[in-house]
MARVEX-289360 format. One line per 4 residues: number of its first residue (from 1); for each residue x, y negated, z of C-alpha. Coordinates in steps of 0.1 Angstrom, whole numbers. Layout:
N
NUM) X,Y,Z ~ ...
//
This chain:
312
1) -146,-79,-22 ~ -107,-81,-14 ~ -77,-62,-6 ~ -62,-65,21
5) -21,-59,21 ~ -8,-52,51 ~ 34,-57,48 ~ 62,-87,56
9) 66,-119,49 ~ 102,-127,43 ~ 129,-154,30 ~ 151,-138,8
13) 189,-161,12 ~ 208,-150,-20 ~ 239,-159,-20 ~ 267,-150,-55
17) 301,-144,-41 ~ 326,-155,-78 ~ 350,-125,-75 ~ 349,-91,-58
21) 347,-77,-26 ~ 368,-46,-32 ~ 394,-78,-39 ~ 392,-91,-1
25) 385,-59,18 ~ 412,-33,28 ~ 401,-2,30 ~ 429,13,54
29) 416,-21,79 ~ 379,-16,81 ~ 379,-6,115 ~ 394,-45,120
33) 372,-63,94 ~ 371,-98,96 ~ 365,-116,64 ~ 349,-144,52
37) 333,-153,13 ~ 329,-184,-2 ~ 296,-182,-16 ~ 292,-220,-39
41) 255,-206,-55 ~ 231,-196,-29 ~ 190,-200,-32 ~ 163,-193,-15
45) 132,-171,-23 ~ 97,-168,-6 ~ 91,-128,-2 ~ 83,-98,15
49) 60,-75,1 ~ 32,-85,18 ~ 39,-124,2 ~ 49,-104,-31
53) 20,-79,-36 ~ -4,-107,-26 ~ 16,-132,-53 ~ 10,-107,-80
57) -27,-93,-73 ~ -35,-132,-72 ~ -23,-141,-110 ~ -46,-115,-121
61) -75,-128,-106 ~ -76,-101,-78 ~ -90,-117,-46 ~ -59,-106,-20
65) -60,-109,17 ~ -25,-109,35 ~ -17,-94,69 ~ 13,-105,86
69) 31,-115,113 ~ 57,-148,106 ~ 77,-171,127 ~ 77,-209,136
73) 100,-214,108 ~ 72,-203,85 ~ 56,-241,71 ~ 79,-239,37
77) 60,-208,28 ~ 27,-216,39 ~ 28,-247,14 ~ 42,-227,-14
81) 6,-197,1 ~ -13,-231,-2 ~ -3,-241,-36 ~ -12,-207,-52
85) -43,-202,-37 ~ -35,-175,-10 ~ -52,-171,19 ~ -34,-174,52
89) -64,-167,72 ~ -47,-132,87 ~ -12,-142,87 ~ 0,-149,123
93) 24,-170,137 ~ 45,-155,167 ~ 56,-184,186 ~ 92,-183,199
97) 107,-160,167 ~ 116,-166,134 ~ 100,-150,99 ~ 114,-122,88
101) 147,-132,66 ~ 172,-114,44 ~ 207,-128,43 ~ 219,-110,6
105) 259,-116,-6 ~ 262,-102,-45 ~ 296,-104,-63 ~ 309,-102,-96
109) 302,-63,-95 ~ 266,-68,-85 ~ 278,-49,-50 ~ 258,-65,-24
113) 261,-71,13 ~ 228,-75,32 ~ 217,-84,63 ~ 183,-84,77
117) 164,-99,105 ~ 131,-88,111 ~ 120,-110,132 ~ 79,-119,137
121) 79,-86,114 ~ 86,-66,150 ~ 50,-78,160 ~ 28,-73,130
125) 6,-45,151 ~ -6,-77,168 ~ -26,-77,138 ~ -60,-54,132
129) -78,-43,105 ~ -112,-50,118 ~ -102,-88,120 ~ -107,-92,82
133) -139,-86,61 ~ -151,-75,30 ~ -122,-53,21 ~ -126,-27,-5
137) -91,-11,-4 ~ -59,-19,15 ~ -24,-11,17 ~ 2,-4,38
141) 39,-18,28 ~ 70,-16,48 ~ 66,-35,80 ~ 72,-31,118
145) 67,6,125 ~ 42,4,155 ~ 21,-21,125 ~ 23,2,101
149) 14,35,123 ~ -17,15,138 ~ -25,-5,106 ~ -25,29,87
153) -49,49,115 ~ -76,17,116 ~ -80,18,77 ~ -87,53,80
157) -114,47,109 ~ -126,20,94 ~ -131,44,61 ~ -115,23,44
161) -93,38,10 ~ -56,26,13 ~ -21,30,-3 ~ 4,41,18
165) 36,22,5 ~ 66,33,29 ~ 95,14,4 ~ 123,8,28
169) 106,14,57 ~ 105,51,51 ~ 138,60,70 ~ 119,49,100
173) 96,79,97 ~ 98,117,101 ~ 84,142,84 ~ 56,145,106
177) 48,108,108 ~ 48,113,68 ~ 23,143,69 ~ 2,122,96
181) 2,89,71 ~ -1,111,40 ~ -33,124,58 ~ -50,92,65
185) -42,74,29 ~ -62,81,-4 ~ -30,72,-26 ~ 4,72,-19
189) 31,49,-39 ~ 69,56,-37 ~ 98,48,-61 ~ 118,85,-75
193) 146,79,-50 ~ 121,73,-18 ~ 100,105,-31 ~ 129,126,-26
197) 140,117,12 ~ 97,119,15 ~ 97,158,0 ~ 128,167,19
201) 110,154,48 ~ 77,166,44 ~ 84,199,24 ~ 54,187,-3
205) 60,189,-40 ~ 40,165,-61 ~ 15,191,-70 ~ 12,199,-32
209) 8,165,-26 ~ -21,158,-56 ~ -42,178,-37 ~ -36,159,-8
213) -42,123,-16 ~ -62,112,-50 ~ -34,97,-63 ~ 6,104,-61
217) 26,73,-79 ~ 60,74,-90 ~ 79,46,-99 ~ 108,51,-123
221) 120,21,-132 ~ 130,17,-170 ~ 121,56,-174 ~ 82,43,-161
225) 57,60,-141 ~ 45,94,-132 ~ 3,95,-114 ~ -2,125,-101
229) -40,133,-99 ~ -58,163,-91 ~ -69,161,-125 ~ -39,153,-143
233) -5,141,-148 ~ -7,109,-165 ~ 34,98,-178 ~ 33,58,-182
237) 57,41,-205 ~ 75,15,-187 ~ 66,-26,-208 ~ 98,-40,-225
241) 107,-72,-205 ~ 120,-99,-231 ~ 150,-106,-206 ~ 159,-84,-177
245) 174,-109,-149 ~ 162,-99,-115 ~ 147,-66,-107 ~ 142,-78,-71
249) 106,-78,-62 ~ 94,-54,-97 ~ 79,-28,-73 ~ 57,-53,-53
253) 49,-67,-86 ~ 36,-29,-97 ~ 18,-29,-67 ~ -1,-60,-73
257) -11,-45,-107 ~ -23,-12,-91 ~ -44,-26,-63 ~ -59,-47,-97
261) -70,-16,-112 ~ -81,4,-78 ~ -102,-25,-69 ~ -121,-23,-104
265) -121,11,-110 ~ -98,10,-143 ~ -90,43,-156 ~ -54,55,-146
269) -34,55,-177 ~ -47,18,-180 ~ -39,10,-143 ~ -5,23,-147
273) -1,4,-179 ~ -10,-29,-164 ~ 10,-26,-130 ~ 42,-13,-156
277) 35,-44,-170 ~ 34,-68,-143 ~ 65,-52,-133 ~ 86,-61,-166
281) 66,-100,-164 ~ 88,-104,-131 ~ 121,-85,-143 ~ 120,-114,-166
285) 124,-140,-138 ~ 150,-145,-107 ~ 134,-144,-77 ~ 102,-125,-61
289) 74,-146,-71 ~ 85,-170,-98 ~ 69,-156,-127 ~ 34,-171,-139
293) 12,-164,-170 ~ -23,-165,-181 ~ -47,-140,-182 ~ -47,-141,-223
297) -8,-144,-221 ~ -10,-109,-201 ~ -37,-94,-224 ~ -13,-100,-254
301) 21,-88,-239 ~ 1,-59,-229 ~ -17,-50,-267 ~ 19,-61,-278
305) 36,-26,-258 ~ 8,-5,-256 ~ -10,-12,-292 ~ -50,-10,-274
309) -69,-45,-262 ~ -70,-47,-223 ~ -106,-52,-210 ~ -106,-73,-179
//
């Protein structure tokens, strides 16, 4: 049995700008902005959550089954898919666009300039549920809106359980759209800042919302996790990362760690241990999915910060 992660699949351009924009831009001229940054370190990252979720389910032995929509430009990262043992069997090339791509500027103040180019991304309800088998749990992660409305509605026909993972695609949704997605998903996973624009849009508290879905999750960063159950709150200790460098991709890497646990049925406080887990393993690398380890490497890190053996 597999999970199936519905979500984008992205290059992330990162690009360190060796001064500071507040240096080059005048405020009293922004309406006639024209600047230009030299940028002498740039790289380039395979992600998107779909690709990130998928990444980090995989090094825990979790069988994952992607669902996306890429561009011609998409080979690079189907060889990287290739050498880690991903499946590529339900990601879809759009002929005639490009793959979904982030163009990110960052200077000395860790300010950051961003632009984005959805791309294929704007086809991804091209895709259906029903096209991949032996699925025990999905999710949906920010992707085109049309994808994510239809992807959402034939998990829940198909009675399937799923996570409904808004991230940065929330904005795109109103409150009703919320109620209408909260409705359909058996958990729902938000970071603290996203869970306040979702109860200002929806009116729901946590405890509204507990009885609503089987699971609320709460990402907090360093300050951990709150999993809001119908039974009970459970407060998760965030893992000490050896080195923070790069928080980019942590979330999708907590995501990988909770589909883990959802698709063996692992109790919640030890679900939420090992997705907090994962999340600090990829803090301590640049880049989305650059981190590795073995399964006995992550059994130790983990009886190292939470003082109990993991069973897996």
């Amino acid at each position: 049995m597999s999970a199936l992660i519905c979500g984008s699949y992205a290059y992330d351009t990162i690009m360190v700008f060796n001064d500071k924009f507040k240096n080059h831009i005048l405020p009293e001229h922004v309406h006639i902005l024209n600047v230009s940054f030299l940028v002498p370190d740039m790289r380039r990252e395979f992600g998107g959550c779909a690709g990130n979720i998928a990444y980090n389910l995989n090094l825990l032995g979790g069988k994952a089954q992607a669902m996306a929509t890429v561009g011609k430009d998409f080979a690079p990262y189907a060889e990287w898919m290739d050498k880690c043992g991903l499946s590529r069997e339900h990601v879809l090339v759009v002929d005639n666009s490009y793959t979904a791509q982030a163009f990110i500027t960052t200077d000395m103040d860790d300010n950051q300039i961003t632009a984005f180019h959805p791309g294929a991304m704007s086809h991804s309800h091209l895709n259906k549920v029903s096209d991949a088998k032996g699925v025990r749990v999905g999710i949906v992660s920010p992707d085109g809106r049309e994808g994510m409305i239809e992807h959402a509605l034939q998990f829940s026909s198909a009675g399937i359980p799923f996570v409904f993972d808004p991230g940065q695609g929330l904005p795109m949704f109103d409150g009703n759209d919320l109620l209408a997605f909260i409705e359909q998903a058996s958990w729902v996973i938000v970071n603290d800042y996203e869970w306040q624009m979702m109860q200002q849009r929806t009116g729901l508290t946590p405890e509204q919302m507990r009885g609503r879905v089987k699971a609320l999750i709460i990402t907090k960063g360093s300050q951990g996790s709150t999993i809001y159950t119908a039974e009970a709150v459970h407060e998760i200790p965030a893992a000490k990362a050896q080195n923070v460098y790069d928080p980019t991709g942590c979330g999708d890497a907590f995501r990988g760690g909770l589909l883990y646990g959802l698709m063996n049925d692992i109790d919640w406080e030890t679900t939420g241990r090992i997705s907090s887990l994962m999340g600090a393993l990829k803090i301590e690398h640049y880049g989305t999915q650059n981190h590795s380890f073995t399964l006995n490497e992550f059994k130790a890190r983990f009886q190292e910060n939470f003082g109990y053996e993991l069973m897996l």
